[in-house]
C-alpha positions in Angstrom: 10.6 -19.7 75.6 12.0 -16.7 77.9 12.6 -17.1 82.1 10.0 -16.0 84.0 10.9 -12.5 85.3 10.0 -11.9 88.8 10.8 -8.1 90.0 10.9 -7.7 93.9 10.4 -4.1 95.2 12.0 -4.0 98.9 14.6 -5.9 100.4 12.9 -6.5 104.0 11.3 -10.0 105.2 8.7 -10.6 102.5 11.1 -9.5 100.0 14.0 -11.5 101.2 12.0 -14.2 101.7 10.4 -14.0 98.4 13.5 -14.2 96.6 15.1 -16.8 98.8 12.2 -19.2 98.2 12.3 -18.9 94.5 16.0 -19.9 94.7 15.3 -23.5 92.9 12.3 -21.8 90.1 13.0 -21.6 86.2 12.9 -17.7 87.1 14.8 -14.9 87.0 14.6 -12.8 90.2 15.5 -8.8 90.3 15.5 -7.6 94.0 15.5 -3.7 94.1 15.6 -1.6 97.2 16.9 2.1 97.7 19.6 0.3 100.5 21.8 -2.2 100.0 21.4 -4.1 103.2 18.8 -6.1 104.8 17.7 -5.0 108.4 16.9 -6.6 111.1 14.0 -4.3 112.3 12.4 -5.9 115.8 16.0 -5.1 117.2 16.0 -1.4 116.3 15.3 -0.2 119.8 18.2 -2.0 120.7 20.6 0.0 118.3 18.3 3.3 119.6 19.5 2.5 123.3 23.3 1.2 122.7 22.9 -1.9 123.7 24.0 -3.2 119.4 25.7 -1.5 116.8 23.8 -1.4 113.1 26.1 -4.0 111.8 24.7 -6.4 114.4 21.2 -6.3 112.8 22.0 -5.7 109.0 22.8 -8.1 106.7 23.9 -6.8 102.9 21.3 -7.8 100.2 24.2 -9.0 97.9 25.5 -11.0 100.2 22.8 -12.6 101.0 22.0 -13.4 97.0 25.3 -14.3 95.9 24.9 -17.7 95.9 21.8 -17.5 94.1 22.6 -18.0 90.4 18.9 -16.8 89.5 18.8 -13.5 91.5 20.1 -10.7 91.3 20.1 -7.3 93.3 19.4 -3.6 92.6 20.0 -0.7 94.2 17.6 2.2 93.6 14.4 4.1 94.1 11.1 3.1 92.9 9.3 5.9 91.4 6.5 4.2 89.9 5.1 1.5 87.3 3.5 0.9 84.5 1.0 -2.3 84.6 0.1 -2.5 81.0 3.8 -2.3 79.9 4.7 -4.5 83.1 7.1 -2.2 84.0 8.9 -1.4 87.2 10.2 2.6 86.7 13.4 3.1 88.9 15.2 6.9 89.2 17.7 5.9 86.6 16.0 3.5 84.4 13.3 0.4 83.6 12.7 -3.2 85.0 10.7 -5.4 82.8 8.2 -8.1 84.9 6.2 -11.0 84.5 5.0 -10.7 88.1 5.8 -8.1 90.1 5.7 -8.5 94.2 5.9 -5.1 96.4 7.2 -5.3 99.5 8.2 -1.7 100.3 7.0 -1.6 103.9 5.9 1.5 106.6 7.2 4.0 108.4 6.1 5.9 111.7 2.8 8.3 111.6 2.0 11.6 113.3 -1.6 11.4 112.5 -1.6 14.5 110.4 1.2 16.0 112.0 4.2 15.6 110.4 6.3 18.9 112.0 6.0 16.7 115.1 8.6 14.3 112.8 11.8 16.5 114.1 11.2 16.7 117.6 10.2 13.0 118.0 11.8 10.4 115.9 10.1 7.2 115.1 11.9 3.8 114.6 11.8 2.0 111.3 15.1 3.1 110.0 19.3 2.8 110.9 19.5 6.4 111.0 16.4 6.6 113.1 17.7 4.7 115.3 21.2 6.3 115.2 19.6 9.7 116.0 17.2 8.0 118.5 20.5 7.3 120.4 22.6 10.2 120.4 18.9 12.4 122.0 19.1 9.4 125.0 22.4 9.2 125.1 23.3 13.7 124.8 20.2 14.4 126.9 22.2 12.9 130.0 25.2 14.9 129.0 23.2 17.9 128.6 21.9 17.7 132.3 25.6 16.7 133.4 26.7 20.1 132.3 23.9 22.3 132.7 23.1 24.1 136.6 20.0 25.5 135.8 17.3 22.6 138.0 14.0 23.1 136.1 16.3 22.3 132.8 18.2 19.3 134.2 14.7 17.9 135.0 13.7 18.3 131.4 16.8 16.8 130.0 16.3 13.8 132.3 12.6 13.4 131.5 11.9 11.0 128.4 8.5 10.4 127.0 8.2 7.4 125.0 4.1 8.0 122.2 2.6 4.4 122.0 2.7 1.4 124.1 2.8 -1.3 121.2 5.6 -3.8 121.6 8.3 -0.9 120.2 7.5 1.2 123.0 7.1 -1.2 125.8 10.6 -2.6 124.6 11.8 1.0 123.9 10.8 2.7 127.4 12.1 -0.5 129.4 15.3 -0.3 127.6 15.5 3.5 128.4 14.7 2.6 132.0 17.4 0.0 132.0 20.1 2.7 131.0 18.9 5.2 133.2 18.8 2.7 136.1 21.5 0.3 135.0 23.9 0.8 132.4 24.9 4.5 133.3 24.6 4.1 137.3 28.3 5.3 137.8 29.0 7.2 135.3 28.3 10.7 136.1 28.8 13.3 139.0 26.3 15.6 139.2 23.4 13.9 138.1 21.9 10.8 139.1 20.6 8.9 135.9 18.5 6.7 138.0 16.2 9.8 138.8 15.4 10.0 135.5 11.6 10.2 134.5 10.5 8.2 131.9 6.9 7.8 130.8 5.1 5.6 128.4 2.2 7.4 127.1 -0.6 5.2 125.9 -4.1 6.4 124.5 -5.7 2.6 124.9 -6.7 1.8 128.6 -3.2 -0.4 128.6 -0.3 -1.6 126.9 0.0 -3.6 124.5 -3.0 -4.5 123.6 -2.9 -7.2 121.0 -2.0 -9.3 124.1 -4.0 -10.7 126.6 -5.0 -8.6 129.8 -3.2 -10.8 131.8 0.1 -10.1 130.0 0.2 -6.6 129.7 -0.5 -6.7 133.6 2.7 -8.5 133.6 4.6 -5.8 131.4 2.9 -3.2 133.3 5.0 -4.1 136.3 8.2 -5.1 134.1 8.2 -1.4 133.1 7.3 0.2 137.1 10.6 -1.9 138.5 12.5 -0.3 135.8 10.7 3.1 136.6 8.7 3.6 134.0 5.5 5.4 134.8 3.0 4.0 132.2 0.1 6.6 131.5 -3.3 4.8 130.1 -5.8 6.5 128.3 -3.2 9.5 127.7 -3.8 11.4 124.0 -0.4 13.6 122.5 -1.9 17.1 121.1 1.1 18.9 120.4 4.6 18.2 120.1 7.3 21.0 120.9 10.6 20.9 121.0 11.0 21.2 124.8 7.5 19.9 125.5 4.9 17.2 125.1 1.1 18.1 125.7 -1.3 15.5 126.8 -5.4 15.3 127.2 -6.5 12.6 129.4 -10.3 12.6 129.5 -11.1 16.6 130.1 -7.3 17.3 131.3 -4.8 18.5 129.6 -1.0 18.8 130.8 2.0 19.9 129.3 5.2 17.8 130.2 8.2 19.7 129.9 11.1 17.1 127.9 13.8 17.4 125.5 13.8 13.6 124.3 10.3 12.6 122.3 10.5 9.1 121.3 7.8 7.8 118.8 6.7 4.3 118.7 2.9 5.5 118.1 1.5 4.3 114.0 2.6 3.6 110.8 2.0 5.2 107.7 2.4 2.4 104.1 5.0 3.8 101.5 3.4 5.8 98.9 4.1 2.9 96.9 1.2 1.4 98.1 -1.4 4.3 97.5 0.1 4.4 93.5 -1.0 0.7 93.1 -4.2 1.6 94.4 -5.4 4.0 92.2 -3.8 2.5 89.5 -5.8 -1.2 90.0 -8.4 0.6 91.4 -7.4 -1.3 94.8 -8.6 0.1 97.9 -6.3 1.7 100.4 -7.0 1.7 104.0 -6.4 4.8 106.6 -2.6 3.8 106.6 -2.5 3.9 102.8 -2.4 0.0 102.7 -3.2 -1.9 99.9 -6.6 -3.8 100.4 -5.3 -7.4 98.6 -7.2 -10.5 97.0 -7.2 -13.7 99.2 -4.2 -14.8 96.9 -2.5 -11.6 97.6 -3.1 -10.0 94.2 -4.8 -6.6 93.2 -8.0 -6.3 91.5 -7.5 -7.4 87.5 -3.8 -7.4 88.3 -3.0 -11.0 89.2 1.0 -10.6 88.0 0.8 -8.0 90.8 1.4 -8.9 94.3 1.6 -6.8 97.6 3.1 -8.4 100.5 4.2 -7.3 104.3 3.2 -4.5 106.0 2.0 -3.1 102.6 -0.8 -5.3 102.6 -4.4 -5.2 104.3 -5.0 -9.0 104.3 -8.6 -8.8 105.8 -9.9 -12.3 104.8 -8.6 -14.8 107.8 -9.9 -13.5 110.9 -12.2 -10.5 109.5 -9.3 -7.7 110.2 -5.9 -6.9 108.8 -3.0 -9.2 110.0 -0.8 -7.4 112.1 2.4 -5.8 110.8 5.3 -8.1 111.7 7.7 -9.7 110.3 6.3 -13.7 110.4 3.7 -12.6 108.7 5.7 -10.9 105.8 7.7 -14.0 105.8 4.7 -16.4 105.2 3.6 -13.9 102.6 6.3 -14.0 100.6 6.8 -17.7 100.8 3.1 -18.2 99.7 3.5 -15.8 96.5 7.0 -17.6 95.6 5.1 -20.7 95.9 2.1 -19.3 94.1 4.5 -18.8 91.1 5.9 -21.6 90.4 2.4 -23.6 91.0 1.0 -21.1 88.0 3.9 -21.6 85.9 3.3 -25.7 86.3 -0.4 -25.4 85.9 -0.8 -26.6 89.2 -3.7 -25.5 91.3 -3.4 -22.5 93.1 -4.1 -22.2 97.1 -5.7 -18.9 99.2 -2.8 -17.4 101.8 -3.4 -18.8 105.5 -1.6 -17.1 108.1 -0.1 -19.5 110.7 -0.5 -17.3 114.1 2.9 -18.8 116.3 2.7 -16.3 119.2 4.1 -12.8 119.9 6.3 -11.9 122.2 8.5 -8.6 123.7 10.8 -7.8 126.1 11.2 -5.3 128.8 14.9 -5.1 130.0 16.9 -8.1 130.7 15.7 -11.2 131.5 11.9 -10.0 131.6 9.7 -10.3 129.0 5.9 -11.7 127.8 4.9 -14.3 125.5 1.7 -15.4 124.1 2.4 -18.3 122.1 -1.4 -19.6 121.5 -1.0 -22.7 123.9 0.9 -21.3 126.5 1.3 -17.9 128.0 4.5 -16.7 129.2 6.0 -13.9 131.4 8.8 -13.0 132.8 12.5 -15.2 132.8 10.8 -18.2 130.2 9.5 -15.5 128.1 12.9 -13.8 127.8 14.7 -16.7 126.8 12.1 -17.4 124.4 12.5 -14.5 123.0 16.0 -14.7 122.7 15.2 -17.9 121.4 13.4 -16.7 118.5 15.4 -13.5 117.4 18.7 -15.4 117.4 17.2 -17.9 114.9 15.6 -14.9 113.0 18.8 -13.1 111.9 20.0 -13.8 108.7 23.2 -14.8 108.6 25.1 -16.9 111.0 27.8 -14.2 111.6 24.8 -11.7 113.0 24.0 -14.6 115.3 27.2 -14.7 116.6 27.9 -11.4 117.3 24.5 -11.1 118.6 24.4 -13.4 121.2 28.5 -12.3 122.4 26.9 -8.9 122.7 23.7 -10.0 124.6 26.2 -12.1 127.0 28.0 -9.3 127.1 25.5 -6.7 128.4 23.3 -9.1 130.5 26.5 -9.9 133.1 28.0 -6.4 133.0 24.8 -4.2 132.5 27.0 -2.8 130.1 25.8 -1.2 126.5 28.8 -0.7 124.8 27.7 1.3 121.3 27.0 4.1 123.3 28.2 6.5 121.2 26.8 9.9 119.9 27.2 10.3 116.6 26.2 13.4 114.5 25.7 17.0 115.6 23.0 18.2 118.2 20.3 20.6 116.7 20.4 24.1 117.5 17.3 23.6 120.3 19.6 20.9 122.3 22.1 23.5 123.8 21.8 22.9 128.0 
């Protein structure tokens, strides 16, 4: 009798999780993803403001498998599949499966704008948020060198699209490097005059949490001098300009740094399975699943992470982070190896243990179910929790030297601008 071949599309948390759970099943496991490193993604922003380097938050997949006799890693693009044959179509070749788990994740959205992509980057990616960080990072250079006031105040004006935890996080760490970090560094500017908004189009930030905690971020982000605008819709995105409607109003802010932390579109991967199981796919193109997270007459084929549209716990999709895409892929690997012993299978349950962000050093918000937290307990328990989710040990390390580092000196010291500025950034 043949192994059981389970073929894993995407190395993130419900991939990586997949595989690692499956470590002890009579299976053989093929991980494929189109990088060879796993990546740390709720410390992006971080890498996007200097304050870590990409190393600190990536772990490589082989590395990670190499003690796993039954896996095995490969690196390529998926470009599509063939249920009936049970077959997983790569750019240069064919992976044969006996269950099949997609885990290719999101990326950012411009609702139906996708030229607004080169003017304001999003955050899922390393080079996303490499480039995110040399526009921070040049724009204060930029205003150093150039004499001309109305452009110095749009080099030193940063708008931060969404107020979700990536932008709350992502606008207080901007206003921690404008206030903070480069204090001393320059002559003829003063970074701390800098003007950074967080533009919102709820009536406050982050709204998953409770009133009373984003009450409490709100005024995290005004000490760092963040202005926080509610209710505030982006129509067009320029590349020297954001415009803005709020109720019958609309503005044009003049800025040279757009950061996007607003949506997230699935991976056309998703939107192929769909029509192909005749699935349905939601707004974001993801992948309306069975309570065992299956597709429709497919139940070799799961979908997993932020891929999924798991609908059948609390009435609406679970949210798009990473503990859930863990428990997911735990439960499928488990779900596995209970079909291959003829055990009983059980329906997925989502264990809710809180959610948390930061804003700056040693301020953050927590909502943990049983208690809620703000401020200097919420930023160590969010320390807390980040340091144990990193993968390997030697990320932990370096993590929490680094953090050590830059909390007692203010200091972020992968400040470095890297690539070359677009023809519009000239001062």
């Amino acid at each position: 009798m043949s192994t059981h071949r389970v073929v894993i599309v995407g190395g993130g948390f419900g991939g990586l999780y997949t595989a690692q759970a499956l470590r002890k099943a009579p299976v053989e496991v093929t991980l494929i993803d189109r990088r060879n490193f796993h990546l740390f993604q709720p410390l992006l922003y971080q890498v996007a403001t200097g304050g870590l380097s990409p190393a600190n938050i990536a772990s490589p997949l082989r590395a990670l498998l190499s003690r796993q006799r039954n896996a095995r890693v490969l690196m390529g693009e998926v470009v599509g599949f063939d249920l009936d044959r049970r077959e997983v179509h790569v750019a240069d070749g064919v992976v044969v499966y006996d269950s099949l788990i997609v885990a290719a994740g999101a990326r950012h959205h411009y609702f139906n704008h996708p030229e607004w992509e080169q003017y304001a980057p999003g955050l899922k990616t390393v080079e996303d948020a490499t480039e995110m960080r040399r526009r921070i990072l040049y724009a204060f250079e930029a205003a150093e060198l150039s004499s001309d006031p109305k452009a110095r105040e749009a080099w030193l004006t940063f708008v931060v699209v969404g107020a979700g935890p990536t932008g709350v996080e992502l606008a207080g760490a901007v206003g921690e490097v404008a206030h903070r970090t480069l204090r001393n560094d320059f002559r003829a500017i003063r970074p701390a005059s800098a003007r950074i908004m967080l533009l919102e189009g709820a009536d406050r930030v982050l709204g998953a949490y409770v009133p009373s905690l984003s009450q409490k971020a709100a005024e995290s982000l005004a000490r760092l001098g963040v202005t926080v605008r509610t209710g505030t819709i982006v129509t067009d995105v320029t590349a020297d300009s954001v415009t803005v409607r709020h109720g019958d109003q609309s503005e044009v802010i003049p800025t040279r740094t757009i950061l996007w932390a607003a949506g997230v579109d699935a991976s056309p991967l998703g939107r192929m399975l769909a029509t192909a199981t005749g699935a349905e796919a939601d707004r974001s193109g993801r992948v309306v699943v069975l309570p065992d997270m299956s597709l429709p007459g497919r139940p070799e084929v799961f979908v997993i992470g932020d891929l999924a549209s798991y609908g059948y716990q609390t009435g609406k999709p679970l949210p798009g982070l990473a503990p859930v895409a863990m428990q997911q892929g735990q439960y499928v690997a488990d779900l596995i190896q209970r079909r291959l012993r003829g055990d009983a299978p059980r329906v997925f349950h989502y264990k809710d243990r809180g959610t948390m962000a930061t804003i700056g050093a040693a301020s953050a918000v927590a909502d943990l179910g049983w208690v809620k937290l703000s401020g200097y307990p919420a930023w160590l328990a969010w320390l807390l929790v980040h340091i144990l989710f990193l993968i390997e040990f030697e990320n932990r390390l370096l993590v929490m030297v680094q953090w050590g580092w830059n909390y007692f000196t203010r200091n972020r010291s992968a400040r470095l601008i890297t690539g070359k500025a677009p023809p519009d950034c000239s001062p």
